[in-house]
C-alpha positions as CSV (number, residue, x, y, z in Angstrom):
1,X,227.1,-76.2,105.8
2,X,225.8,-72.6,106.1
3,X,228.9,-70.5,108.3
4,X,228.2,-70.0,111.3
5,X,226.6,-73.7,112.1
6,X,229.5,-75.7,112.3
7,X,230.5,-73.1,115.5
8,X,226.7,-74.1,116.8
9,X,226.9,-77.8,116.5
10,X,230.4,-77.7,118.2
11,X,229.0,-75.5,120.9
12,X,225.5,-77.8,121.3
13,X,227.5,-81.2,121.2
14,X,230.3,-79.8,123.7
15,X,233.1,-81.2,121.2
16,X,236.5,-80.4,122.2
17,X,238.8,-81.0,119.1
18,X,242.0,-79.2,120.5
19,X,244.4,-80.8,118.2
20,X,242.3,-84.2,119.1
21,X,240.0,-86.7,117.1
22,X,236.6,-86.4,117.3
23,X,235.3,-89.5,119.2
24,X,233.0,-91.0,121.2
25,X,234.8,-92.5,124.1
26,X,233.8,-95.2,126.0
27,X,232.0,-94.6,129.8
28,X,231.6,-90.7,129.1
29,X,228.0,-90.4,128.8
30,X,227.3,-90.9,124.9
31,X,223.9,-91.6,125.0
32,X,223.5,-87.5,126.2
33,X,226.1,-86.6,123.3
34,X,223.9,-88.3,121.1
35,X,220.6,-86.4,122.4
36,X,222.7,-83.2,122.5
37,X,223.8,-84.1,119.1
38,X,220.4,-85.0,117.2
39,X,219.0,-81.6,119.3
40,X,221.9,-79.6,117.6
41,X,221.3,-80.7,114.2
42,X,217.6,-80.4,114.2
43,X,218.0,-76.4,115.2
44,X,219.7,-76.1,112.3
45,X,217.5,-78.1,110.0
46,X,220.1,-80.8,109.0
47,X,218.5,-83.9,111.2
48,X,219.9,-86.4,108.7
49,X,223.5,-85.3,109.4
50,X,225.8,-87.7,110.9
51,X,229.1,-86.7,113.3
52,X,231.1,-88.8,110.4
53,X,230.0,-85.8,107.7
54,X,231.8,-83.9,109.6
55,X,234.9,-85.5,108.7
56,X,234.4,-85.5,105.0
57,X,233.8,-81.6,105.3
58,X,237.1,-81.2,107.4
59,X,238.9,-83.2,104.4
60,X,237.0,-81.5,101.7
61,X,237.4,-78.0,103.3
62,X,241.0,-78.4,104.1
63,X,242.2,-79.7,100.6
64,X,240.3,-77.0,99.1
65,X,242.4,-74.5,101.0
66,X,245.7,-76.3,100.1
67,X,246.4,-79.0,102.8
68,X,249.0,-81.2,102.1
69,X,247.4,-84.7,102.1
70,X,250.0,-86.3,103.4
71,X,249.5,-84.4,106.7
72,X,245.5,-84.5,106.4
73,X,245.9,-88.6,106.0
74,X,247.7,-88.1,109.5
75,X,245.0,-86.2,110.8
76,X,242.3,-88.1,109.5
77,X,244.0,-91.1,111.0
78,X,243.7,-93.0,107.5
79,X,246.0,-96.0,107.0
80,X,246.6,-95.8,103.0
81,X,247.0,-92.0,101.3
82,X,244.4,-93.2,98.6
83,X,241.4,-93.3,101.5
84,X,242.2,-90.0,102.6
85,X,242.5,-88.7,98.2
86,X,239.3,-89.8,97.8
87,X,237.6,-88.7,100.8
């Protein structure tokens, strides 16, 4: 992803990811994060991107600048070590 557009789609979607997953809760509106979200992505260009990509970028991104994977399995909420290796 282009820098720059991860900012955007954060900003569009109204994520707040302070030190939090990512979800979509339950009784807070998601069929308006999903039009914000599918509204987001198509500015960009990227309509076939999914909220879930986003995950495999965070694990890509951060094991390419050195994250420990024992503390990204942690983050990523991953069960076994070998899902979060070969994410």
């Amino acid at each position: 992803m282009p820098r720059g557009q991860d900012r955007h789609l954060v900003g569009a979607v109204g994520a707040n990811c302070g030190g939090g997953k990512l979800v979509a809760l339950p009784g807070r509106n998601t069929a308006r994060q999903a039009v914000r979200w599918r509204s987001a992505v198509a500015e960009i260009g990227r309509d076939k991107l999914r909220v879930h990509d986003l995950r495999h970028t965070y694990a890509w991104l951060s094991r390419r600048a050195g994250a420990d994977l024992r503390l990204l399995q942690k983050a990523m909420g991953h069960a076994p070590i070998t899902v979060t290796a070969h994410t």
